[in-house]
TORPALUM-142109 format. One record per residue (C-alpha): residue number from 1; residue in three letters; x, y, z. Coordinates in steps of 0.1 Angstrom, whole numbers, plus 5000, padded with zeros to 4 digits. Layout:
SITE resi resn    X    Y    Z
SITE  NUM  ALA    X    Y    Z
...
//
This chain:
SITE resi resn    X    Y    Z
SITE    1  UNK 9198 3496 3906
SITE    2  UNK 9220 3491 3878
SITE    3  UNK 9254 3503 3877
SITE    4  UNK 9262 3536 3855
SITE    5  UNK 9279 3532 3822
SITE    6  UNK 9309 3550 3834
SITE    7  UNK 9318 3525 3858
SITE    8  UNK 9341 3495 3854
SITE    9  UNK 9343 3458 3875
SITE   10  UNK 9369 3473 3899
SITE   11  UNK 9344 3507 3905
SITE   12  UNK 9321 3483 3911
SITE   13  UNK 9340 3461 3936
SITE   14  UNK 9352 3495 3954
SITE   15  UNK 9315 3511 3953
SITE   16  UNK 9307 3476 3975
SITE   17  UNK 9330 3473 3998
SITE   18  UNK 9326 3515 4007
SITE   19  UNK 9288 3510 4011
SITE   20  UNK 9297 3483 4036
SITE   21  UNK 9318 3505 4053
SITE   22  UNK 9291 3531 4051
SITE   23  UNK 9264 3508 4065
SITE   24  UNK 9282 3494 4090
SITE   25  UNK 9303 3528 4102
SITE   26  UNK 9282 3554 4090
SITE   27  UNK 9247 3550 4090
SITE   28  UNK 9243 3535 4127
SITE   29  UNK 9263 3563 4139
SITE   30  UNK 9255 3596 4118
SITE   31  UNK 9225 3603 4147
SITE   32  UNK 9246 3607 4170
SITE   33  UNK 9270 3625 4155
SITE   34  UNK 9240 3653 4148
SITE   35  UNK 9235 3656 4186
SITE   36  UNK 9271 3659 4191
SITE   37  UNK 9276 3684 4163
SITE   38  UNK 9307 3667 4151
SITE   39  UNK 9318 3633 4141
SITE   40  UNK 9342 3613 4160
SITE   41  UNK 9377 3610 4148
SITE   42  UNK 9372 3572 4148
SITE   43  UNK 9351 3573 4116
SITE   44  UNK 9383 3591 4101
SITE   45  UNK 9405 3564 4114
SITE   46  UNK 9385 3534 4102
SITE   47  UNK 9383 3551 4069
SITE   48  UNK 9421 3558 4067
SITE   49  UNK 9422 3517 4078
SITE   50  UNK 9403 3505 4052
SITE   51  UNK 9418 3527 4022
SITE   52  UNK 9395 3550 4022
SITE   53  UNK 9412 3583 4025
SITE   54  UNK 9430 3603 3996
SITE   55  UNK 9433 3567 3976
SITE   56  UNK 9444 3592 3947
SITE   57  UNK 9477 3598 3965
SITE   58  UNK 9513 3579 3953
SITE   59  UNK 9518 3546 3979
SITE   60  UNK 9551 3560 3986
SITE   61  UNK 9528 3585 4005
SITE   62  UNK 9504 3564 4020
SITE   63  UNK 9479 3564 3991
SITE   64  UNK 9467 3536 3968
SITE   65  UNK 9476 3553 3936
SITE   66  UNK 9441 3555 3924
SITE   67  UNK 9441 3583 3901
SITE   68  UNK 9406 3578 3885
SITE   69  UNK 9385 3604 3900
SITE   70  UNK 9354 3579 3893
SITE   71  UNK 9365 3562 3932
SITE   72  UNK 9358 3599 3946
SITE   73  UNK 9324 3597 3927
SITE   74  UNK 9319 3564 3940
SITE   75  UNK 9323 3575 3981
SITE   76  UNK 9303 3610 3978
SITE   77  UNK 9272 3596 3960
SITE   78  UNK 9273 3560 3989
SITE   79  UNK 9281 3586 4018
SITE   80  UNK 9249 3603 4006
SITE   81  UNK 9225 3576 4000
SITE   82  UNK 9231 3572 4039
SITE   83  UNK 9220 3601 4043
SITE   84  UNK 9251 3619 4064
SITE   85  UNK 9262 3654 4057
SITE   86  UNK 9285 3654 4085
SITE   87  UNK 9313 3630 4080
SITE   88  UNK 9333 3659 4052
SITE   89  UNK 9349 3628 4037
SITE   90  UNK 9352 3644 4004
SITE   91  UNK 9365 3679 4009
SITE   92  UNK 9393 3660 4027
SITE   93  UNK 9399 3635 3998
SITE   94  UNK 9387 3657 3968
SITE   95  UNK 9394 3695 3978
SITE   96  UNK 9421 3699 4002
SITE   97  UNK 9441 3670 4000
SITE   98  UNK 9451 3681 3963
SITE   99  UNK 9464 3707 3968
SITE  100  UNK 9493 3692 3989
SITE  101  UNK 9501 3666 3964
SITE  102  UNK 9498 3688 3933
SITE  103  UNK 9519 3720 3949
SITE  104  UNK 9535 3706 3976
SITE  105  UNK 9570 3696 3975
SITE  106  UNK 9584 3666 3984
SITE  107  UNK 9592 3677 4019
SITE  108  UNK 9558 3684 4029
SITE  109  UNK 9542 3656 4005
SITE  110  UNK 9562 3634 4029
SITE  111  UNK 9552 3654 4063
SITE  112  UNK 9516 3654 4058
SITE  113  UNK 9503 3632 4035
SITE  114  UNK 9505 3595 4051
SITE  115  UNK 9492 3609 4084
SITE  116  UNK 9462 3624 4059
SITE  117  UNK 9461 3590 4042
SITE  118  UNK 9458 3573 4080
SITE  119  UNK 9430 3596 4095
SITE  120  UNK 9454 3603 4120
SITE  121  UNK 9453 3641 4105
SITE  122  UNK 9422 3659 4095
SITE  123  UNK 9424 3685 4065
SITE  124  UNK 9403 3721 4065
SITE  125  UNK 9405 3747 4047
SITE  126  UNK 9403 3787 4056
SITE  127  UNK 9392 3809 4027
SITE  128  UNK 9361 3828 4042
SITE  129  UNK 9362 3858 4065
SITE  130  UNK 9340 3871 4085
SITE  131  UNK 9334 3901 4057
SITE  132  UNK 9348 3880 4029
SITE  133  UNK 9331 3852 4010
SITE  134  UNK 9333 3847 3972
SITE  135  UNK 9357 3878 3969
SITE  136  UNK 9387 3855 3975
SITE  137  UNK 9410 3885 3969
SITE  138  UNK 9399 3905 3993
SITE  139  UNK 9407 3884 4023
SITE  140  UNK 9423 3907 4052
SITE  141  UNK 9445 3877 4067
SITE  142  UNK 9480 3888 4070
SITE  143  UNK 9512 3870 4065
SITE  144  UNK 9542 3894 4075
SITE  145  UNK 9578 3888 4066
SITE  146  UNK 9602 3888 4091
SITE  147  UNK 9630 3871 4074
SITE  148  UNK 9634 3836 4088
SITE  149  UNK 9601 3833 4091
SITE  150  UNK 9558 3846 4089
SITE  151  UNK 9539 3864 4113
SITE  152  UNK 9502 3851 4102
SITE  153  UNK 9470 3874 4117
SITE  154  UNK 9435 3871 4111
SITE  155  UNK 9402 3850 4111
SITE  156  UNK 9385 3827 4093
SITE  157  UNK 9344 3818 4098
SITE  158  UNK 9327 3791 4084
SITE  159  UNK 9353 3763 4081
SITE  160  UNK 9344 3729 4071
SITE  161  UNK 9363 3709 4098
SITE  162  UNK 9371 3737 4118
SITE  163  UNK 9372 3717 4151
SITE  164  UNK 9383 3684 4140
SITE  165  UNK 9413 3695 4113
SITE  166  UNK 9452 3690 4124
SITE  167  UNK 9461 3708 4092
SITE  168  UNK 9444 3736 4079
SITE  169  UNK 9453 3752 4045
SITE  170  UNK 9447 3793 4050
SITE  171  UNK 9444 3820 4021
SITE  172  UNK 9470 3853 4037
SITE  173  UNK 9478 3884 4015
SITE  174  UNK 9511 3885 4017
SITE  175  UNK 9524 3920 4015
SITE  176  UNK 9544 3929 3979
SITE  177  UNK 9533 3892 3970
SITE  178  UNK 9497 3889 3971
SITE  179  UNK 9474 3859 3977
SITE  180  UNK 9497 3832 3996
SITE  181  UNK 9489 3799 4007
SITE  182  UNK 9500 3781 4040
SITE  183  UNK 9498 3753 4062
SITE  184  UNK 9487 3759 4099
SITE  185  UNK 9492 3730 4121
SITE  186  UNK 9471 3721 4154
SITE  187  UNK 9492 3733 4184
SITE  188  UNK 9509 3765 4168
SITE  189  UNK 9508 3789 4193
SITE  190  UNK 9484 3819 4182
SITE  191  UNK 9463 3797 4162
SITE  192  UNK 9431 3794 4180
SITE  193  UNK 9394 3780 4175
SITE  194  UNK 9360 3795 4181
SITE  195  UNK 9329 3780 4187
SITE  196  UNK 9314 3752 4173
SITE  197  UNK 9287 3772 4147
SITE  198  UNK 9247 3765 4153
SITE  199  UNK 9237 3757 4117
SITE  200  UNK 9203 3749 4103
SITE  201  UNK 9214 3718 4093
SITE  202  UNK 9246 3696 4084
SITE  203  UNK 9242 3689 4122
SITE  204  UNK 9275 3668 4124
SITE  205  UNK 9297 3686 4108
SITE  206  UNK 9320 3707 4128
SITE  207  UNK 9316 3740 4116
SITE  208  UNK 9340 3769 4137
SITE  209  UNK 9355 3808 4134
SITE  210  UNK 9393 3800 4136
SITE  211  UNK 9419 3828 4149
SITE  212  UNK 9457 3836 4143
SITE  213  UNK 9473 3861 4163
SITE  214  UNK 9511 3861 4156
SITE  215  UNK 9512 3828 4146
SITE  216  UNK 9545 3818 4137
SITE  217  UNK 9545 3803 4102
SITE  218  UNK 9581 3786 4088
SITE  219  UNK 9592 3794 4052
SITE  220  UNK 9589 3758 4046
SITE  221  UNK 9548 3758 4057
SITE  222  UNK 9543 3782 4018
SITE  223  UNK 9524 3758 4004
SITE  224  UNK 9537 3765 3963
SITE  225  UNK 9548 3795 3953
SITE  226  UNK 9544 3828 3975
SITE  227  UNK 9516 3851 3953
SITE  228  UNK 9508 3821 3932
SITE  229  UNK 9477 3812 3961
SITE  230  UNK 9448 3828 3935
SITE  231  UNK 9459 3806 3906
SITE  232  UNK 9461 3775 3930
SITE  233  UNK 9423 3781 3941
SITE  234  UNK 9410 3789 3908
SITE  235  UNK 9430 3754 3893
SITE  236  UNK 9417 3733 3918
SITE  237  UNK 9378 3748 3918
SITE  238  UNK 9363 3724 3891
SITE  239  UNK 9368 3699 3911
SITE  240  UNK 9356 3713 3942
SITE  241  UNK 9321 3724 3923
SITE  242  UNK 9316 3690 3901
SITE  243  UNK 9320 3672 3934
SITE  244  UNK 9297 3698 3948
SITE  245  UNK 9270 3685 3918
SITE  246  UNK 9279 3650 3928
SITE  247  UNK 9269 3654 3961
SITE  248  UNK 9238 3671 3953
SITE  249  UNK 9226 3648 3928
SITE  250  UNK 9233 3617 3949
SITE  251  UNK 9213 3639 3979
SITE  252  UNK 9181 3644 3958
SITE  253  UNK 9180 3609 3946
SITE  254  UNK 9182 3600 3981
SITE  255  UNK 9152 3623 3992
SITE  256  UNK 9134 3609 3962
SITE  257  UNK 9138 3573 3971
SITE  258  UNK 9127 3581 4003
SITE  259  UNK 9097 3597 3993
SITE  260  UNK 9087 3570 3965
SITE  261  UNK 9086 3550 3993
SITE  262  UNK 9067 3564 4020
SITE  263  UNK 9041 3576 3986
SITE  264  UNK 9037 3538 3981
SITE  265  UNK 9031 3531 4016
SITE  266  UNK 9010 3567 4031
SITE  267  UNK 8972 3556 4023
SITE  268  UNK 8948 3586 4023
SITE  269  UNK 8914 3587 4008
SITE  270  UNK 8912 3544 4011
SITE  271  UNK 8943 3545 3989
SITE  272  UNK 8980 3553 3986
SITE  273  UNK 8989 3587 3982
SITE  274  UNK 9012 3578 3951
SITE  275  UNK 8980 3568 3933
SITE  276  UNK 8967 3604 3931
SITE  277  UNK 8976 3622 3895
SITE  278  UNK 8992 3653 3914
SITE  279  UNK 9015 3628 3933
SITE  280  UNK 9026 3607 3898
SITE  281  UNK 9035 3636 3879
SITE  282  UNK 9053 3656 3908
SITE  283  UNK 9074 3621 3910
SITE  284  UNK 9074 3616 3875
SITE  285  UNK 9091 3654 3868
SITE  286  UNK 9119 3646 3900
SITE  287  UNK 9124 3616 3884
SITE  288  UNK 9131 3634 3849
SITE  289  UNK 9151 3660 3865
SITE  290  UNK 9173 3639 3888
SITE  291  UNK 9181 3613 3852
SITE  292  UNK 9188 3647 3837
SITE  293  UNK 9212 3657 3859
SITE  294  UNK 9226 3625 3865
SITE  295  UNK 9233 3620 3827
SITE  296  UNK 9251 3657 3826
SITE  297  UNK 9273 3649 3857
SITE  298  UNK 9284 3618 3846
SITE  299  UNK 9290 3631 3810
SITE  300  UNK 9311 3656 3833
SITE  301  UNK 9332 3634 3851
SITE  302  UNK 9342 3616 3817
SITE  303  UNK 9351 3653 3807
SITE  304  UNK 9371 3656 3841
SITE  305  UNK 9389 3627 3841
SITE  306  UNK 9405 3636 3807
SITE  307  UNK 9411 3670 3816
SITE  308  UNK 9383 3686 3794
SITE  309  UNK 9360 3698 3815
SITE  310  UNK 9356 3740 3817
SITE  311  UNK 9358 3757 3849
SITE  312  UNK 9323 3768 3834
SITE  313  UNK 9310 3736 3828
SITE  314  UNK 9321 3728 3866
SITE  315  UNK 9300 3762 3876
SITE  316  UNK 9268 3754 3855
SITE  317  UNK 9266 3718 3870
SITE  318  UNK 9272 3735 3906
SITE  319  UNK 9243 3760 3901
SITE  320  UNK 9218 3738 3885
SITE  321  UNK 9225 3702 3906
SITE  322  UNK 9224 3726 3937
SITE  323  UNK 9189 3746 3927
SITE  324  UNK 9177 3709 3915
SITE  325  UNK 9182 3690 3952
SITE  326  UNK 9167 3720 3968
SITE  327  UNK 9132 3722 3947
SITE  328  UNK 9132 3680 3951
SITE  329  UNK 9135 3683 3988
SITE  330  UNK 9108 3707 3994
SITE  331  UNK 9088 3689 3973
SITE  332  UNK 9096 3656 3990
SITE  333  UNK 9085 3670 4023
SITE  334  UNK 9049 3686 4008
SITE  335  UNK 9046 3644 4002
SITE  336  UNK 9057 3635 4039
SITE  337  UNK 9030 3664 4051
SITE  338  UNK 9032 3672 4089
SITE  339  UNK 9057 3640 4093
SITE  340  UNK 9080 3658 4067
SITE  341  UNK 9084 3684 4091
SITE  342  UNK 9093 3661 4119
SITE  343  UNK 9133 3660 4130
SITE  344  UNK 9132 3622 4131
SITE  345  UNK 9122 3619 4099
SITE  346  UNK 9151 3618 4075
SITE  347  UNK 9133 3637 4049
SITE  348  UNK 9134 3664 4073
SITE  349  UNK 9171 3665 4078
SITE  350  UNK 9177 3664 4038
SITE  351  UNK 9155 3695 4037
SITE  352  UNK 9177 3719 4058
SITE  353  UNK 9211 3693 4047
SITE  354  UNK 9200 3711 4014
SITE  355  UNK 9200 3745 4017
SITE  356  UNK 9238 3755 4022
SITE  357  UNK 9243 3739 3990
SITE  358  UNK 9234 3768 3966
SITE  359  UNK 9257 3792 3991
SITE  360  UNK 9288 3773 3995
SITE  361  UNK 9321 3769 3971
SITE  362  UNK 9308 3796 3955
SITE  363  UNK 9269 3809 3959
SITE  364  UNK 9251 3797 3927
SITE  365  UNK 9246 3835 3918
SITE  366  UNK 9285 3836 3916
SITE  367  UNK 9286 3802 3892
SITE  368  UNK 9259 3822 3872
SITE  369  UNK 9283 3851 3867
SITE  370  UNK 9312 3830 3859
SITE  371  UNK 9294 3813 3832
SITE  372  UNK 9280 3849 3818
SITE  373  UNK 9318 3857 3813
SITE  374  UNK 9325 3828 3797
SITE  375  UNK 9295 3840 3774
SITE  376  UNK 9319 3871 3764
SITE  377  UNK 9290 3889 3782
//
């Protein structure tokens, strides 16, 4: 396939020397990462070895000083042409990382960052509660003051990482300040992990409650401004949500090449099952869809990288690229029939892959509502 208009020769030298790495770390791996229900921190490593982790950062910090968010579009859409959902490679480089190098200061920047550059430190972060999801101000996480330092209490449920991070960013109230963000590190007494969540799918990605119970948090771990944690969220969302569309578009063009083939291949009826009119045109509309929303991303991205693109723009690719992967991979199983259904399938892992996508960063009836308000409605 032909490379995208928005990519230059060095994007295309990166995109093949990451699906190497993807081929030869990823792919022969990613089944047994399912079973294990997390990835091994070797992946992490080998990425941090080969330049792969936050390349946007300064050198001075362990980065490659690759600011052109076009190398993060590069690694989601190769990382999902494998076909892994467990390796979260991009809400370490795209979502969380970020934050420390746009808010940090130099201090922490210099703490955290070239271990995060290595692999040698993981990245999560804690927004949802157990009774808290898209209501970001209503978390019930504490931070007390107590002078020379922060008492931190609460839980967190659902976090990305949640097993394998060294560094997690958590959203606290902080009383007479408001939404504060901080950095808990691995070993903090009080800070504690749950379970390892059962999901439907995204087998291999560790997925855990995490606990604080008078865990004592340094004035120097505020990561910005105390009170200021809301704005920092809502800054750093687009980005979070077009990577989401990313993703998703990348996933459903990887369910649909997987079906085109096994439609070419499936004979029914003294003939292959792609030669029957209901099969063309189902193809034919996924193929129109997935171009559709391939074209809008990358329109996006071009938006993003010059700093145009509208937290509502971010929210309408979200909703749509989301709703989009999950009709293509229903409809890509229908095509497998009773194989489709079958766990060593891939098709079948895409399937249930899909469905957290239209609930998390935001469920797609909360982009909706964002983009309504942007309407004046």
């Amino acid at each position: 396939m032909a490379e995208r208009a928005i990519f230059e020769e060095d994007h295309i030298i990166f995109r093949d020397n990451f699906r190497r790495f993807c081929e030869e770390e990823i792919k022969p791996n990613s089944e047994q990462w399912a079973k294990d229900g997390i990835v091994s921190r070797d992946i992490w490593r080998k990425a941090g070895e080969n330049g792969f982790l936050i390349p946007f950062v300064d050198e001075e910090y362990g980065g490659l000083g690759l600011k052109d968010f076009r190398y993060s579009v590069i690694m989601i859409e190769e990382v999902a042409k494998v076909g892994e959902s467990g390796f979260a490679l991009s809400l370490h480089n795209d979502i969380i990382a970020p934050y420390i190098d746009a808010i940090g200061n130099e201090d922490q920047k210099r703490k955290y960052l070239p271990k995060c550059a290595s692999g040698e430190s993981i990245l999560a972060i804690a927004m949802t509660e157990p009774g808290t999801g898209s209501d970001l101000q209503a978390v019930k996480t504490r931070l007390e003051d107590k002078g020379d330092h922060y008492l931190l209490n609460g839980s967190k449920t659902f976090i990305t990482n949640g097993i394998l991070s060294d560094i997690v960013i958590v959203v606290a109230q902080l009383e007479g300040a408001g939404i504060t963000l901080c950095l808990v590190e691995r070993g903090m007494d009080g800070f504690s992990r749950g379970r390892n969540l059962d999901k439907m799918g995204m087998k291999g990605q560790d997925t855990a409650e995490l606990f604080f119970e008078n865990v004592v948090i340094p004035k120097e771990n505020i990561l910005g401004q105390a009170g200021q944690g809301f704005i920092y969220l809502m800054q750093k969302l687009a980005q979070e949500r077009l990577s989401c569309s990313i993703a998703a578009i990348a996933a459903a063009q990887y369910a649909f090449d997987l079906t085109l083939d096994y439609v070419k291949e499936r004979n029914a009826f003294g003939k292959p099952i792609g030669k029957f009119q209901n099969t063309r045109f189902k193809m034919a509309e996924m193929k129109t869809e997935i171009t559709i929303g391939q074209t809008f991303i990358d329109d996006l991205t071009m938006k993003h990288l010059k700093g145009q693109a509208t937290p509502e723009e971010a929210c309408m690719a979200k909703y749509w690229t989301t709703d989009l992967l999950n009709k293509v991979v229903y409809e890509c199983v229908q095509f497998h029939g009773g194989y489709g259904y079958m766990n060593e399938y891939p098709i079948a892992r895409a399937y249930t892959d899909a469905r957290i996508t239209t609930i998390f960063a935001g469920t797609n009836e909360i982009m909706k509502e964002v983009i309504g308000r942007g309407l004046g409605l």
